[in-house]
C-alpha positions in Angstrom: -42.7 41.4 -93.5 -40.9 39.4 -96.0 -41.3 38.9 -99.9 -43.9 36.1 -99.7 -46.2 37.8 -97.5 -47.0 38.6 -93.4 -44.5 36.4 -90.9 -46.2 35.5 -87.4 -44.9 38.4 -85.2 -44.1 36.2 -82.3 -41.8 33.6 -84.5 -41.2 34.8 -87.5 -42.9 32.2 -90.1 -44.5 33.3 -93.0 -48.2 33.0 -92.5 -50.3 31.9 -95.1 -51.8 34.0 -98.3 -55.5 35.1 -99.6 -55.4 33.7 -103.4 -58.9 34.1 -105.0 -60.7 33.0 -101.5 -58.3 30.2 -101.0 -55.7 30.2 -98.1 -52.0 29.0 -99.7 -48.9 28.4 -97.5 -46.1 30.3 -98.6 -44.0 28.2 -101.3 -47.3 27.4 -102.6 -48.4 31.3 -103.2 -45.0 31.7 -104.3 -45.8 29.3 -106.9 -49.3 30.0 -107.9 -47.6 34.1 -108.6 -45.2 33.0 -110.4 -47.8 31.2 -112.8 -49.7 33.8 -112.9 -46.9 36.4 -113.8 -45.3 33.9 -116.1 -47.5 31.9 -117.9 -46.4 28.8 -120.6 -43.1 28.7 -118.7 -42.0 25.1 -118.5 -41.2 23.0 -115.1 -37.2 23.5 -115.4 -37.2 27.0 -115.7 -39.7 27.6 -112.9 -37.4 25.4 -110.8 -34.3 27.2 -111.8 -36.0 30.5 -111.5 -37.5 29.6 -107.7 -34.7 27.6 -106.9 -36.6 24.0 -106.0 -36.1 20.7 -106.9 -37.7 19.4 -109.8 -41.0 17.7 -108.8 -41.8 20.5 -106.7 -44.1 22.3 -109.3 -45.7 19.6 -110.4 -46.2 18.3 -106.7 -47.5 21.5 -105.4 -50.1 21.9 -108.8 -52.1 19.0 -108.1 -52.3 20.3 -103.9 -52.9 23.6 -105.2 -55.8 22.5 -107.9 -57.1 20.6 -104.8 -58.0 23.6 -102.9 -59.3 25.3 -105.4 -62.1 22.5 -106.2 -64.5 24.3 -105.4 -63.9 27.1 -108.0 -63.2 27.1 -111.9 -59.8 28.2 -110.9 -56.8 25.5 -112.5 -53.2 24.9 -113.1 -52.5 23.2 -116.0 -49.7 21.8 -117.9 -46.8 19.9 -117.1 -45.2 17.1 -119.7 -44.2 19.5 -122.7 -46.9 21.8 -121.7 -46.3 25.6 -119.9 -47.7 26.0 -116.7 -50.5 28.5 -116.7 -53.8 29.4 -114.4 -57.0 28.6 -115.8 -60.7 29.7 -114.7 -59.6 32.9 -113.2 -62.5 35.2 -112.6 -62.6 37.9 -115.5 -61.6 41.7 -114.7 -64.5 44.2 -115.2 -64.5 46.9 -117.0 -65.7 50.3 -116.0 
């Protein structure tokens, strides 16, 4: 099983990820974790940290707020603005 998540035992390739009800590929979930662990972090450092090219963040927010439409769940920023993960269903106490 690799960092990202379960590989298909027959071939190998990571399978995709359970996010808040929404399936991701891999580099996407990758993504959308790092957000979430890192939030405000601008677009260069989340490319130098995950190693991708520079339009892969924003590229990959606006697929990733597409399949979350249906929820309150966001990425936002971009353009001088941090990344971060709005709409995220609050944790209950108790």
């Amino acid at each position: 099983m690799g960092a990202l998540g379960r590989c298909c035992p027959t071939c190998g390739t990571p399978m995709a990820g359970l996010r808040f009800g929404v399936y991701l590929t891999p580099r996407r979930m990758e993504l959308f974790d790092f957000i979430l662990k890192n939030p405000g972090l601008q677009r260069a450092t989340i490319c130098e940290r995950l190693e991708i090219s520079g339009n892969t963040p924003s590229a990959h927010r606006v697929q990733i707020n597409d399949l979350f439409a249906a929820t309150d769940i966001r990425i936002t920023g971009g353009k001088g603005n941090g990344y971060r993960i709005e709409g995220l269903p609050s944790k209950r106490k108790g």
